[in-house]
C-alpha atoms as a printed R data frame, in Angstrom:
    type eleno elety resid chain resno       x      y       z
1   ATOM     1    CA   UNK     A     1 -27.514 27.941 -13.907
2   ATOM     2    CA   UNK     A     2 -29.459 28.671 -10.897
3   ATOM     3    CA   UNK     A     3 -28.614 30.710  -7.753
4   ATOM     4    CA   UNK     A     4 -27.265 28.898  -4.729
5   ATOM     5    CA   UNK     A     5 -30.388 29.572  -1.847
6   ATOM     6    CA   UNK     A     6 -29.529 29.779   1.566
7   ATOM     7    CA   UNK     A     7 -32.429 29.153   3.812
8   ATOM     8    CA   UNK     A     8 -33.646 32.261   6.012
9   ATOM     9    CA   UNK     A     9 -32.635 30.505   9.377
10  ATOM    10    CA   UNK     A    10 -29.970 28.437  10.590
11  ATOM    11    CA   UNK     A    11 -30.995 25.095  10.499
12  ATOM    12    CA   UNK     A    12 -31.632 23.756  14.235
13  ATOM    13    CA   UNK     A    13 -28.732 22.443  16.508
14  ATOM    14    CA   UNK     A    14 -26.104 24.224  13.764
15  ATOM    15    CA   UNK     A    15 -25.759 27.370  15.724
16  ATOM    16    CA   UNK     A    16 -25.327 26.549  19.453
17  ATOM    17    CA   UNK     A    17 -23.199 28.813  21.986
18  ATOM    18    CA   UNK     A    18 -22.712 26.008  24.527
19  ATOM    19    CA   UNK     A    19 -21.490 23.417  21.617
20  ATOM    20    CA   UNK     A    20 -19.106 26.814  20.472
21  ATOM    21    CA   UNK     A    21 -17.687 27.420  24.525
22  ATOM    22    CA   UNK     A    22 -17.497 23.550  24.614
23  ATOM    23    CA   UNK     A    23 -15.309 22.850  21.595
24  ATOM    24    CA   UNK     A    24 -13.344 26.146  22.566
25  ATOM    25    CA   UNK     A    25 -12.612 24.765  25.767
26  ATOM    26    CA   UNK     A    26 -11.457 21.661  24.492
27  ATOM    27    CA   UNK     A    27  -9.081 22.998  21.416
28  ATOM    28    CA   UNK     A    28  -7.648 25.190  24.302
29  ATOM    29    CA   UNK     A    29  -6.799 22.338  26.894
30  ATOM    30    CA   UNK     A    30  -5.483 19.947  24.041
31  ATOM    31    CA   UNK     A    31  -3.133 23.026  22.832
32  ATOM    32    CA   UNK     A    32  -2.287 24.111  26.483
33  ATOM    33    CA   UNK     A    33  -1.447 20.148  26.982
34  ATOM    34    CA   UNK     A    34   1.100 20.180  24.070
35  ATOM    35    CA   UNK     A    35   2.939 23.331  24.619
36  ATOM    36    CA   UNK     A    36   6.392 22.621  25.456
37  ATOM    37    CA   UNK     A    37   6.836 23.917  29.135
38  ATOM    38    CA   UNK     A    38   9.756 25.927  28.470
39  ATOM    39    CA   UNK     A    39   7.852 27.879  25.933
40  ATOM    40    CA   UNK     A    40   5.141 28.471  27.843
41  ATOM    41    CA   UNK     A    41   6.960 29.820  30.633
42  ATOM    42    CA   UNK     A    42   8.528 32.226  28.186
43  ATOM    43    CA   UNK     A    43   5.665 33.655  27.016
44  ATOM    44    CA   UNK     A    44   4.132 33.574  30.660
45  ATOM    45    CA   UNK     A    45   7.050 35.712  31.379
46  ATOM    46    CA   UNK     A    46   6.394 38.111  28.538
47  ATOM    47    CA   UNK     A    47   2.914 38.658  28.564
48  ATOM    48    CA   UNK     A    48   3.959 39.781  32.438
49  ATOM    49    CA   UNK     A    49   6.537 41.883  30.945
50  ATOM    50    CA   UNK     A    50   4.441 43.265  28.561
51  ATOM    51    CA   UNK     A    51   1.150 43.809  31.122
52  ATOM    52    CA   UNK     A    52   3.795 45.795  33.417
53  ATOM    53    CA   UNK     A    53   3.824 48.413  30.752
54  ATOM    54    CA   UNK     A    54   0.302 49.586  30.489
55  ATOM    55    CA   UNK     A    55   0.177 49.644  26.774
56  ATOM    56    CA   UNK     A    56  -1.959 47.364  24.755
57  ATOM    57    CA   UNK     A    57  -0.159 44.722  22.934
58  ATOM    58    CA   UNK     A    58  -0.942 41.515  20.997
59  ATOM    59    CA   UNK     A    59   1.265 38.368  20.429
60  ATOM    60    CA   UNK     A    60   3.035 39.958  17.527
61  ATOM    61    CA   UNK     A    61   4.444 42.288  20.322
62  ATOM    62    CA   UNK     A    62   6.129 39.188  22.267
63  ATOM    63    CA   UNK     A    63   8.248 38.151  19.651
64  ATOM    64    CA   UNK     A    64   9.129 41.431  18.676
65  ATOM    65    CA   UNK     A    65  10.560 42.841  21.924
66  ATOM    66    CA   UNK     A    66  12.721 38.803  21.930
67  ATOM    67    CA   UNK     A    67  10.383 37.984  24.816
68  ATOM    68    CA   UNK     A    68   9.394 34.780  23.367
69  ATOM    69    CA   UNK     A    69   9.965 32.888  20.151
70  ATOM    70    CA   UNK     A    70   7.509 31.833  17.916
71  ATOM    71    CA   UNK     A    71   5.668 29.108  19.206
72  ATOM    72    CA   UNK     A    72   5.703 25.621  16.947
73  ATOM    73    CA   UNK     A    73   2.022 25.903  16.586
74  ATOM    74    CA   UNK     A    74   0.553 29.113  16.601
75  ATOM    75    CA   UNK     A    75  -2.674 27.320  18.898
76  ATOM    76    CA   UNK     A    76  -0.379 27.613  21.550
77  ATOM    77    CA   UNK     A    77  -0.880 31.189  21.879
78  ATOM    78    CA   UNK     A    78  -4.733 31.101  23.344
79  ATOM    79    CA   UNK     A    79  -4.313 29.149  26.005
80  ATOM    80    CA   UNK     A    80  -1.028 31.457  27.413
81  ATOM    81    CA   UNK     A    81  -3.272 35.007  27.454
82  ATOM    82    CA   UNK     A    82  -5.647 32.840  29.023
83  ATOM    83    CA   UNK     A    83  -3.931 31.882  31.846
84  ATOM    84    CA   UNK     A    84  -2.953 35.027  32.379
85  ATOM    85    CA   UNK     A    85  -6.123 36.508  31.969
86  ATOM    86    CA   UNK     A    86  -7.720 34.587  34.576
87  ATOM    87    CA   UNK     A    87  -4.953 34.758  37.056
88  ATOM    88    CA   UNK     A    88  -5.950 38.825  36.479
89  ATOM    89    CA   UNK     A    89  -3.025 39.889  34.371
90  ATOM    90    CA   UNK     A    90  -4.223 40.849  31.477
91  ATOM    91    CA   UNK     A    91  -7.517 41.939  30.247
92  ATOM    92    CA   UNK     A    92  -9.174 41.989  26.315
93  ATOM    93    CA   UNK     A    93  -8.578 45.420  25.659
94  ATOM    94    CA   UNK     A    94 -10.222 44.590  21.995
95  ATOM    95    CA   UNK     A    95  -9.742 43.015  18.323
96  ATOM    96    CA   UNK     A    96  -6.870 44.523  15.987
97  ATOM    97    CA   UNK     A    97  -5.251 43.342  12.549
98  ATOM    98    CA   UNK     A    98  -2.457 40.842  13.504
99  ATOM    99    CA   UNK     A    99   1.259 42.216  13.006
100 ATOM   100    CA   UNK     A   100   2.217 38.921  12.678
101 ATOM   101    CA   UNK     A   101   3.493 37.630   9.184
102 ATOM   102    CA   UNK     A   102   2.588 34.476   9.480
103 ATOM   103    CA   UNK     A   103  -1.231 34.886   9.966
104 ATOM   104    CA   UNK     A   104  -1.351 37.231   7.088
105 ATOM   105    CA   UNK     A   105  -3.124 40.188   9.426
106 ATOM   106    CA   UNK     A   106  -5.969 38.526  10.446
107 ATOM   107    CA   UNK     A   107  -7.767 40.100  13.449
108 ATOM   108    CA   UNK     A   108  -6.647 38.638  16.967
109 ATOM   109    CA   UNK     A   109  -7.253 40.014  20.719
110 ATOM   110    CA   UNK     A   110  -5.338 42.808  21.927
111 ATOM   111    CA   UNK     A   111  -4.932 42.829  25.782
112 ATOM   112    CA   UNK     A   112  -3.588 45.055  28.379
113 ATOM   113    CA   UNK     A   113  -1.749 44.850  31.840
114 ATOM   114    CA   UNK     A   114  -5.372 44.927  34.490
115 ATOM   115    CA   UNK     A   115  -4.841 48.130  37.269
116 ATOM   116    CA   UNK     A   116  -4.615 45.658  39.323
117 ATOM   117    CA   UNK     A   117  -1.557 44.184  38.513
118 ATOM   118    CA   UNK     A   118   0.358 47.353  36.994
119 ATOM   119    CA   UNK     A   119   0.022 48.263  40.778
120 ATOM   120    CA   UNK     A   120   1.135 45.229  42.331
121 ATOM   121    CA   UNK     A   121   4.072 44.692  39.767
């Protein structure tokens, strides 16, 4: 039996940051575009909650405080600390083990409340 040989480099076009941000991009809109509007005004209205504090938290911490229910798929969640991300809500405050069951603790983003809002709030 011979070893399985990987070659040294990535073969050409199979690594590509623009393709990546693309394809991101699009999984995001196409899960954004399913989540059930009540839902996402939930969790809209927890991650607020949540950034008012000043503490990091993840999605785990939603459901936990009864902010928010699970979602049906758990895609939906993405697009949600997006939005608030860019409306200057939140901000990545870094990469943590999942308390989530479901997920089996994979890593996922942890974000905080921005200074900015905290202030405003």
């Amino acid at each position: 039996m011979t070893q399985l040989q990987f070659p040294m480099e990535p073969v050409q076009g199979t690594v590509s940051e623009a393709a990546g941000e693309a394809a991101k991009a699009d999984g995001m809109a196409r899960a954004e575009g399913s989540t059930p509007i009540d839902w996402g005004t939930a969790c809209q209205n927890g991650i607020r909650e949540m950034a008012r504090r000043g503490v990091p938290f993840q999605a785990a911490d939603l459901i936990a405080e009864g902010l928010v229910d699970e979602p049906a798929h758990p895609a939906m969640w993405g697009p949600q600390f997006g939005i608030a991300a860019r409306a200057g809500v939140v901000e990545h405050a870094g990469v943590v083990a999942s308390r989530r069951a479901t997920v089996h603790r994979s890593l996922c983003r942890q974000w905080v409340g921005t200074a900015a809002y905290r202030a405003a709030a």
